[in-house]
C-alpha positions as CSV (number, residue, x, y, z in Angstrom):
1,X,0.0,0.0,0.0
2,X,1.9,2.9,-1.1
3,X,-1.1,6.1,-1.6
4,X,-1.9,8.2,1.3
5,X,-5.1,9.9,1.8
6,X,-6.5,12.0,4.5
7,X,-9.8,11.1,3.1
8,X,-11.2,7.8,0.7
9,X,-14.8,8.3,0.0
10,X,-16.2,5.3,-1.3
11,X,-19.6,6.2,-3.9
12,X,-19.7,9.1,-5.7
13,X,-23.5,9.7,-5.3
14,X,-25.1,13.4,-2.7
15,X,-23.3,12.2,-0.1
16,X,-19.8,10.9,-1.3
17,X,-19.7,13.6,-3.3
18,X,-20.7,16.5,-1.1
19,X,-18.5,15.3,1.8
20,X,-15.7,15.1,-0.6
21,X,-15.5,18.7,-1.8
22,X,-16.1,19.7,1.7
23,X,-13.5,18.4,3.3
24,X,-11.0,18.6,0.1
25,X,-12.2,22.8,0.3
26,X,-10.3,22.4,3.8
27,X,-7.0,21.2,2.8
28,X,-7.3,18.0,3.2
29,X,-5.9,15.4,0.5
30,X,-9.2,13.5,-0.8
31,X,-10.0,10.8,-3.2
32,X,-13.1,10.2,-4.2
33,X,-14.0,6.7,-5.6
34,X,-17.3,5.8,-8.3
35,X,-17.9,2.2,-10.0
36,X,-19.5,3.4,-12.5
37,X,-17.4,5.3,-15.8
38,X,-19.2,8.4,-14.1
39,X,-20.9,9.6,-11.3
40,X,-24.7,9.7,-11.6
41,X,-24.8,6.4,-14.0
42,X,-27.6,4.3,-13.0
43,X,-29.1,7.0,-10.2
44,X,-31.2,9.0,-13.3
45,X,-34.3,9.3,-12.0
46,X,-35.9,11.9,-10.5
47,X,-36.0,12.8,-7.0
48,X,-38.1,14.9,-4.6
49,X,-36.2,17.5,-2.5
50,X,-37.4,20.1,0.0
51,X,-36.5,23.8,-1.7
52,X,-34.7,24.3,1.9
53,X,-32.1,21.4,2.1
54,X,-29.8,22.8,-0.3
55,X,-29.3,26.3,2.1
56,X,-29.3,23.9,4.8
57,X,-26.9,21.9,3.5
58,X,-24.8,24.5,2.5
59,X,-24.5,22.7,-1.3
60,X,-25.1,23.9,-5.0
61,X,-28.6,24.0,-5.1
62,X,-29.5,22.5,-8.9
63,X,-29.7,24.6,-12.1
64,X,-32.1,24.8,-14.1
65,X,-31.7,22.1,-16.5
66,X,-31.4,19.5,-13.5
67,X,-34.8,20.4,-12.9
68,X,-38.0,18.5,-14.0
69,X,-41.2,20.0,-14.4
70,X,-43.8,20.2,-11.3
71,X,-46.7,19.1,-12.0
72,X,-49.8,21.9,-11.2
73,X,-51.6,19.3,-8.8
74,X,-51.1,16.0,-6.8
75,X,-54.0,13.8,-5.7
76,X,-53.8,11.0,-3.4
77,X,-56.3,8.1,-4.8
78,X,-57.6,5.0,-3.4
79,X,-56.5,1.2,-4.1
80,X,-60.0,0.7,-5.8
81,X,-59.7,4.1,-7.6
82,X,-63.0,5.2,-5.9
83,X,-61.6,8.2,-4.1
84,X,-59.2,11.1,-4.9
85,X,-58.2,14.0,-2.2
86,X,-56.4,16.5,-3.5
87,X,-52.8,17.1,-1.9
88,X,-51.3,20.1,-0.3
89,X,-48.5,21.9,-2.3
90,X,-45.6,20.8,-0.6
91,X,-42.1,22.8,-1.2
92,X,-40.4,20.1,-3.1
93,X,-39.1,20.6,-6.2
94,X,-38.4,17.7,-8.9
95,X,-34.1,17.2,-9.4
96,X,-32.6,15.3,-11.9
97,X,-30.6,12.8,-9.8
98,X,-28.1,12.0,-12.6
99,X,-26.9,15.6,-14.1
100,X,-27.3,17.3,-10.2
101,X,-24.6,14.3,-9.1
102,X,-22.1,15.1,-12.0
103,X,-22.3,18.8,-11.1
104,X,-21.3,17.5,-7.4
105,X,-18.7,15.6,-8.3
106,X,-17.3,18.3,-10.3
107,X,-17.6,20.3,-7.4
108,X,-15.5,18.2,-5.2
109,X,-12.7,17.8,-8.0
110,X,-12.9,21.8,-8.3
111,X,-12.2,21.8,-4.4
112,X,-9.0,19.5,-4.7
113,X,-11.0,16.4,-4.3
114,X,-8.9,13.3,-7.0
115,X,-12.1,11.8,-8.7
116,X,-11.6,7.7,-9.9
117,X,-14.2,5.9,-11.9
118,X,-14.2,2.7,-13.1
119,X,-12.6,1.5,-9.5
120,X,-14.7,-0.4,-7.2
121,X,-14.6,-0.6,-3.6
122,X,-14.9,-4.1,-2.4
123,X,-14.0,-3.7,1.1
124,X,-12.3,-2.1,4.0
125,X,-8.9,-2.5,5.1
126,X,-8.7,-2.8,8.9
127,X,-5.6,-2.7,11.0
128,X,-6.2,-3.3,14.9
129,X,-9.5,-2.2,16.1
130,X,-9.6,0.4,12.9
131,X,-10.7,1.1,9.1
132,X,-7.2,2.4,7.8
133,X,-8.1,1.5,4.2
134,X,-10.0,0.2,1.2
135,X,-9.7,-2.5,-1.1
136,X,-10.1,-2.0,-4.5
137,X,-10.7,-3.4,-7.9
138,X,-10.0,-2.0,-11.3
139,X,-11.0,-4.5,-14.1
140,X,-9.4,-7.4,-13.0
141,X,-6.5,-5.5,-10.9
142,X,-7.0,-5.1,-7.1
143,X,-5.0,-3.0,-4.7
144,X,-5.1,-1.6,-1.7
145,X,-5.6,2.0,-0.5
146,X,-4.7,3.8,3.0
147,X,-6.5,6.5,4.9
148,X,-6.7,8.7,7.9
149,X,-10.5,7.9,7.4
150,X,-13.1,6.1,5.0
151,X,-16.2,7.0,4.3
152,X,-18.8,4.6,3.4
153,X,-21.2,5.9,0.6
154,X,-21.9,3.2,-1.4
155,X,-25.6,2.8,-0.9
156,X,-27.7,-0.1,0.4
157,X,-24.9,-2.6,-0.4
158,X,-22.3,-1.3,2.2
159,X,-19.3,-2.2,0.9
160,X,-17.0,-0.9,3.6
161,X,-19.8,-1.5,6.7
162,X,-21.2,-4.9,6.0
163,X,-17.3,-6.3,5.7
164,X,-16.2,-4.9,9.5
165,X,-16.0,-7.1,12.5
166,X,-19.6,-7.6,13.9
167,X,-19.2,-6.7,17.1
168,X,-18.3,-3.1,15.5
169,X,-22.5,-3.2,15.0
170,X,-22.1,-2.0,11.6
171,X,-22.3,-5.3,9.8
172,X,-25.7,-6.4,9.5
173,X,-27.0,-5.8,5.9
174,X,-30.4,-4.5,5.7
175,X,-33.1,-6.8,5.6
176,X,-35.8,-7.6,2.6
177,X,-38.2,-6.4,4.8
178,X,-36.9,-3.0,5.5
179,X,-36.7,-2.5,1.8
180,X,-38.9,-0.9,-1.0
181,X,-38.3,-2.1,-4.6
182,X,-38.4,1.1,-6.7
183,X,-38.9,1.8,-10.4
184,X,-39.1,5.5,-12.1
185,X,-38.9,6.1,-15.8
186,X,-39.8,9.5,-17.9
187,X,-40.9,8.2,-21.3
188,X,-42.0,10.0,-24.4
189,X,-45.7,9.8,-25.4
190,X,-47.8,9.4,-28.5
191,X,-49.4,12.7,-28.1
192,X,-53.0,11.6,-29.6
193,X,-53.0,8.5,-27.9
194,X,-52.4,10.4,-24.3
195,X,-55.0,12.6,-25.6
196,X,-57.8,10.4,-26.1
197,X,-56.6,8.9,-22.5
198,X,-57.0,12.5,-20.9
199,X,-60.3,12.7,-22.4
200,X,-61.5,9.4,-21.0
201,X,-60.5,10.3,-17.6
202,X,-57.5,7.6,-17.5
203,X,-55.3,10.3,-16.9
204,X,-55.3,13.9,-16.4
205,X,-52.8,16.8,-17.8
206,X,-50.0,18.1,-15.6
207,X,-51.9,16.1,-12.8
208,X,-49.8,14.0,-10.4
209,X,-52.0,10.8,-9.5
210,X,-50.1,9.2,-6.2
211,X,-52.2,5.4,-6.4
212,X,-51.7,4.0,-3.0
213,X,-52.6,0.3,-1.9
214,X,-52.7,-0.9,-5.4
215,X,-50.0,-3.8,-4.0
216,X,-50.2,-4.0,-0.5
217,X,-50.4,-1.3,2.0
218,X,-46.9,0.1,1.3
219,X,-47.3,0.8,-2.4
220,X,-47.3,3.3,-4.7
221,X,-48.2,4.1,-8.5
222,X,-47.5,7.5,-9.6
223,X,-48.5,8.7,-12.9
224,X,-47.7,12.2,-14.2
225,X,-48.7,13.0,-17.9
226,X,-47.5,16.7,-19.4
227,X,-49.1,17.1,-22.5
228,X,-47.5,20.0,-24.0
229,X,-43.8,19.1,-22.7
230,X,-44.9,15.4,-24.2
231,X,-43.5,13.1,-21.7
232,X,-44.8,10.8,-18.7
233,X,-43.3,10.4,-15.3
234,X,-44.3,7.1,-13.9
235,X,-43.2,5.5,-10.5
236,X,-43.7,2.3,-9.0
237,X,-42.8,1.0,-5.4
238,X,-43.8,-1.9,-3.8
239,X,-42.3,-4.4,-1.0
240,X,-40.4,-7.5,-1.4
241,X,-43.0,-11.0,-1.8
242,X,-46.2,-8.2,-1.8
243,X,-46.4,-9.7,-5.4
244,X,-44.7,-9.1,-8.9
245,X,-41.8,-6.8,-8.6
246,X,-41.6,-2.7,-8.9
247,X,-40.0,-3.9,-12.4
248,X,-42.7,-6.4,-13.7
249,X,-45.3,-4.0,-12.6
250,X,-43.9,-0.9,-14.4
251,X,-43.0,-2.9,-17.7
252,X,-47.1,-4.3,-17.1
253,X,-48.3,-0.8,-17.1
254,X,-46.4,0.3,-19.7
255,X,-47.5,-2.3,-21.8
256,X,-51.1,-0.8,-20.7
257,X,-50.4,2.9,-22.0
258,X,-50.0,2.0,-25.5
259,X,-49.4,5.6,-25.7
260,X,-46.0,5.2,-24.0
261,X,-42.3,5.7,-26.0
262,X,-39.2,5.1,-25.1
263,X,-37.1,5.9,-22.3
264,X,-36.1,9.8,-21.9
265,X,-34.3,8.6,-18.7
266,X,-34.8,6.8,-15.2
267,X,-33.7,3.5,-13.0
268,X,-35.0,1.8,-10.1
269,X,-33.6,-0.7,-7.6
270,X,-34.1,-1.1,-3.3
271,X,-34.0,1.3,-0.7
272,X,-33.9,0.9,3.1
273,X,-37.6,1.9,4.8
274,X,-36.0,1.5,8.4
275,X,-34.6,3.8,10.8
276,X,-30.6,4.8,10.9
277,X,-28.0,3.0,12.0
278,X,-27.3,3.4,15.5
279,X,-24.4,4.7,15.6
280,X,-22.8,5.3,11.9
281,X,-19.3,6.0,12.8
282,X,-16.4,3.4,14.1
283,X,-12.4,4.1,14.4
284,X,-11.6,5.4,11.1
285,X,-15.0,5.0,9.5
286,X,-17.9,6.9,8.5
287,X,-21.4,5.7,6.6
288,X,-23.6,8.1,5.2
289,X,-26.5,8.1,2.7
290,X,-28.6,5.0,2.2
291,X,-25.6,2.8,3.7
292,X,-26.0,4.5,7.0
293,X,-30.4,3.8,6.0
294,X,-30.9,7.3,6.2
295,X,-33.9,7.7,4.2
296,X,-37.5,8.9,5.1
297,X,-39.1,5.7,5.6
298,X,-42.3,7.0,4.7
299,X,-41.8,7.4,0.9
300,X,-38.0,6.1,0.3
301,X,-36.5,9.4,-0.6
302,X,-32.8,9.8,0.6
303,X,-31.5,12.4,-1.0
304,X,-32.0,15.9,0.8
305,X,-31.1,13.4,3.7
306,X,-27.8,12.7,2.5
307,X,-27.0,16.1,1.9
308,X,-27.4,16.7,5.2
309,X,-25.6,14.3,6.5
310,X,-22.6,15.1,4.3
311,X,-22.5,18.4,5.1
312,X,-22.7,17.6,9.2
313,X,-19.9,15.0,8.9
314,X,-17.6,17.3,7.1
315,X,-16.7,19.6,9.7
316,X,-16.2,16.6,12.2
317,X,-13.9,14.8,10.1
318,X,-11.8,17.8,8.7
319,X,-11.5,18.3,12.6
320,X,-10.2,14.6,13.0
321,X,-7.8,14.7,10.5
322,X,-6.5,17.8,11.6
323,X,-5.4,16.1,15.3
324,X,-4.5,13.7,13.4
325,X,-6.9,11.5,15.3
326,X,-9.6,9.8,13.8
327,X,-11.3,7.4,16.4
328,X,-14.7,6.9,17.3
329,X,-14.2,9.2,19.9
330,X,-13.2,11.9,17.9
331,X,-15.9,11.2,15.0
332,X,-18.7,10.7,17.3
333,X,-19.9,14.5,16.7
334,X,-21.6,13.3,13.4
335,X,-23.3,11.2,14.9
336,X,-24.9,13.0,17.2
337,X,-25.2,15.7,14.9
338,X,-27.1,13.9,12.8
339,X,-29.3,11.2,15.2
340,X,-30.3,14.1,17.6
341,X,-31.9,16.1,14.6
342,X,-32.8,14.3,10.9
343,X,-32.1,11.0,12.2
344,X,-35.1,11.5,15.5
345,X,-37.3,12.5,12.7
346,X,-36.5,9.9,10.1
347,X,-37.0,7.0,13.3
348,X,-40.5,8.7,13.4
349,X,-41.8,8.1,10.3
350,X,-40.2,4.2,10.7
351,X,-43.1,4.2,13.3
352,X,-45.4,5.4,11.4
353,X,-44.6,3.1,8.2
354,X,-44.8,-0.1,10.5
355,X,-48.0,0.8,11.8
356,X,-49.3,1.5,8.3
357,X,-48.2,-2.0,7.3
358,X,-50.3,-3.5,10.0
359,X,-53.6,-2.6,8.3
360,X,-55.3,-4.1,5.5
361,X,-54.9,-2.5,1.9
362,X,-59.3,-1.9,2.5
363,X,-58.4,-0.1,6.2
364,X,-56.0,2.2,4.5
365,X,-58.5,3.4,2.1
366,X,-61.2,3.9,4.8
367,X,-58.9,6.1,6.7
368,X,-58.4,8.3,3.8
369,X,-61.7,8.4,2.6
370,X,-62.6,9.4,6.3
371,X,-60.0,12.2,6.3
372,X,-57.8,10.0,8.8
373,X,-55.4,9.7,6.4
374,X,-55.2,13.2,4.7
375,X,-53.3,16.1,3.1
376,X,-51.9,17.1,5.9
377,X,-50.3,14.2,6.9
378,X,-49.0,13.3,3.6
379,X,-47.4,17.0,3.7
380,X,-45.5,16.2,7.2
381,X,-44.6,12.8,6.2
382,X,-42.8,14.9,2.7
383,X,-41.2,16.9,4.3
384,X,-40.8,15.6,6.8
385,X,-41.7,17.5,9.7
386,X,-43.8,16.3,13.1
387,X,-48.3,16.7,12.3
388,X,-49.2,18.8,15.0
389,X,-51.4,16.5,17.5
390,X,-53.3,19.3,19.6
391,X,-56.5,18.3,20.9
392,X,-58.4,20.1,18.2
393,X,-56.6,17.9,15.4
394,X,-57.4,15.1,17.8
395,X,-61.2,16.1,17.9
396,X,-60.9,16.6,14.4
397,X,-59.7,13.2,13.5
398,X,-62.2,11.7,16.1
399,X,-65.3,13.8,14.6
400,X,-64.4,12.5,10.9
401,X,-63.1,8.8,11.8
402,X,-66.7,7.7,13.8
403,X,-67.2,4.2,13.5
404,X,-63.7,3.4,13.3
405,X,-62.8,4.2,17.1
406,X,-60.3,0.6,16.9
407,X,-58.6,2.4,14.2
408,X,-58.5,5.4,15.5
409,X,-57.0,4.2,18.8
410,X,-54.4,2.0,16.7
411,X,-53.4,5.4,15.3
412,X,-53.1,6.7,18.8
413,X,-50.7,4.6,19.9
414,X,-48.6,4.6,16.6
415,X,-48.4,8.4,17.2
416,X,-47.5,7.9,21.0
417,X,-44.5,5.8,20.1
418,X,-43.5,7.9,17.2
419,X,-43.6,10.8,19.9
420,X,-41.6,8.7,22.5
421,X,-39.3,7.7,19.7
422,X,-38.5,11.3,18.3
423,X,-37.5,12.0,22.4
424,X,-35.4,9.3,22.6
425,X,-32.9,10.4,19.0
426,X,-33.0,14.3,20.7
427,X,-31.6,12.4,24.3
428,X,-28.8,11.0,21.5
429,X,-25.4,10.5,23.6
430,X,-23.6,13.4,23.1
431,X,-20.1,11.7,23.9
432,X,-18.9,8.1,22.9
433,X,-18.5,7.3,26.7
434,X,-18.3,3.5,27.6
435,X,-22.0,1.8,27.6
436,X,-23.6,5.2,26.6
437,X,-24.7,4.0,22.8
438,X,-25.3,0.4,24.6
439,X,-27.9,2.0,26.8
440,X,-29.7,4.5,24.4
441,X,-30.2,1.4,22.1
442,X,-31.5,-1.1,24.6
443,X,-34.1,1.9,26.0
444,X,-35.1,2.2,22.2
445,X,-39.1,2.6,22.3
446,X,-40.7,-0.8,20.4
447,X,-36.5,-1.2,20.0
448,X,-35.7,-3.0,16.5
449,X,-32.6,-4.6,15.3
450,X,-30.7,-4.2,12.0
């Protein structure tokens, strides 16, 4: 091993790529390291993002030709089709995942950051009790990389976490069930085809049509049709063994729209649902992104997340490299960071998603044709942010949800233990002191394992 770097990021995707140029704009020597021949390849599809998370994040925010067009409304319908409410604008806009990637990548090689494609990471390389290193493989060559610290960014695969010593706590892959098999494709259109389907009613111009239940509770089928622009936006999630898969059900519905083209641009593959890791940090290591699970279980998006996360992680490892000490210890400020803010409100919505999966595909569309389910939730859950639960939303939900007082009190509970759970991330520890992360996640409300 002969290289040197203060910092190896492994995946050049929002979060490899943000924390590179951040920490590369400090001095330090970083490489950043993408599979793919560029970064971006593969992650084209479009992705929601609050309008605040770039400010927040202190990152580019994307120009105007990463941007997709927003649709003038959203409606949330029913399994059976039989009921549509219309949503609350929500401040997300639409980004390009691909193109907004290879603008941050070029960032971090502005800021000093070495970018390598074509080179993937296949695992850490640990000395003592420590990351000190990654593995490597270009074409059929591998070798061998050192660091001051790695950074795991490589998505729900892990390739630096899931290959540390277990009792690190890092190692456990994610499980099918805390998964969500996604699919989302813009195609052209046959424009007098999608007309005639607009003037059946199948679809409806510059309308977003968010289908839940159509494959078990936690499923979606998004259509949105622009006419004049003359394209369609489809999504589909589902979970794994609900039934054919996000692909089969996308190329099925395709092969329904016989006013569908070909592909402008788009991908699909699994993403966690589940809370954060407990602790994403070890001697020498950082994981971030959708390695690290943070993603807003609710709907699967990851991305403003990410950002986040990147940008909180940058200052603590700049600071680590700096002392030239790069231990849990001294990385542990990330994770607090991060758990005691996004990460309490991300562990929310986890509770909220498993006690939407408890109910039937028929209870879910009760409780949003009774206003249970409504626009403001879905708003909070975008976002996300915490639904205000005074006692006049309480009445409210009471006064429209009569006759359904066992669901109601299900929902109750599931907001109680979200509640409790959003305490317990904001009482993070706030120092890696012996048996402090060992107590916080044994006192975990309704704890889970990885």
């Amino acid at each position: 091993m002969t290289d040197k770097y203060d910092l190896i990021v492994a995946g050049a995707g929002p979060a490899g790529c943000t924390l590179a140029a951040k920490v590369a704009s400090g001095g330090a020597r970083v490489l950043l390291i993408e599979r793919k021949d560029e970064p971006g390849r593969d992650r084209d599809w479009i992705v929601d993002v609050t309008r605040e998370t770039f400010e927040v994040a202190a990152v580019p925010s994307p120009r105007a030709d990463e941007l997709f067009d927003e649709p003038g409304r959203t409606v949330l319908v029913t399994s059976d089709k039989s009921c549509e409410v219309e949503l609350l604008p929500a401040p997300m806009i639409p980004v390009r995942n691909g193109p907004y990637i290879r603008r941050l990548a070029g960032w971090a090689s502005e800021c000093g950051a070495r970018v390598e494609t074509d080179t993937e990471v296949i695992g850490p390389v640990i000395e003592g009790d420590s990351v000190t290193g990654v593995r490597i493989r270009r074409g059929k060559d591998e070798a061998s990389l050192r660091a001051s610290v790695v950074a795991d960014c490589t998505g729900i695969r892990g390739a630096v976490r899931c290959a540390t010593p277990v009792g690190w706590g890092l190692a456990a892959r994610v499980k099918p069930a805390d998964t969500v098999l996604a699919r989302r494709e813009t195609r052209r259109i046959d424009l007098e085809w999608a007309r005639s389907a607009v003037r059946r009613g199948l679809l409806s111009d510059r309308v977003r049509r968010d289908r839940v239940g159509s494959q078990g509770v936690y499923s979606v089928e998004t259509c949105f049709v622009d006419l004049e622009a003359g394209f369609i936006d489809i999504l589909i999630g589902s979970t794994p063994g609900s039934g054919p898969s996000a692909d089969e059900r996308f190329t099925a519905m395709i092969s329904e729209y016989g006013f569908v083209g070909e592909k402008v641009f788009g991908d699909g593959g699994p993403i966690p649902i589940r809370r954060p890791l407990d602790a994403p940090a070890a001697n020498g290591l950082v994981v971030l992104g959708d390695s690290a699970c943070q993603v807003i279980p609710a709907h699967g998006s990851g991305t403003a997340s990410a950002l986040i996360a990147a940008d909180l992680a940058s200052g603590v490892v700049l600071r680590a490299i700096e002392r030239g000490k790069a231990d849990r210890k001294s990385l542990w400020g990330y994770c607090h960071a991060f758990q005691s803010g996004r990460g309490g409100l991300l562990a929310y919505y986890e509770v909220i998603k498993n006690h939407t999966e408890s109910l039937s595909v028929r209870d879910l569309d009760e409780m949003i044709r009774k206003g249970i389910v409504g626009p403001r939730e879905i708003y909070t859950g975008l976002v996300p942010e915490v639904p205000p639960m005074g006692l006049v939303d309480v009445l409210g939900k009471l006064r429209r949800g009569l006759g359904s007082l066992p669901e109601l009190a299900a929902v109750a509970k599931a907001g109680m233990l979200a509640q409790r759970t959003l305490k317990h991330y904001r009482d993070y520890p706030p120092l890696d002191v012996p048996g402090a992360l060992g107590r916080w996640s044994s006192s975990m409300p309704g704890r889970t394992t990885l």
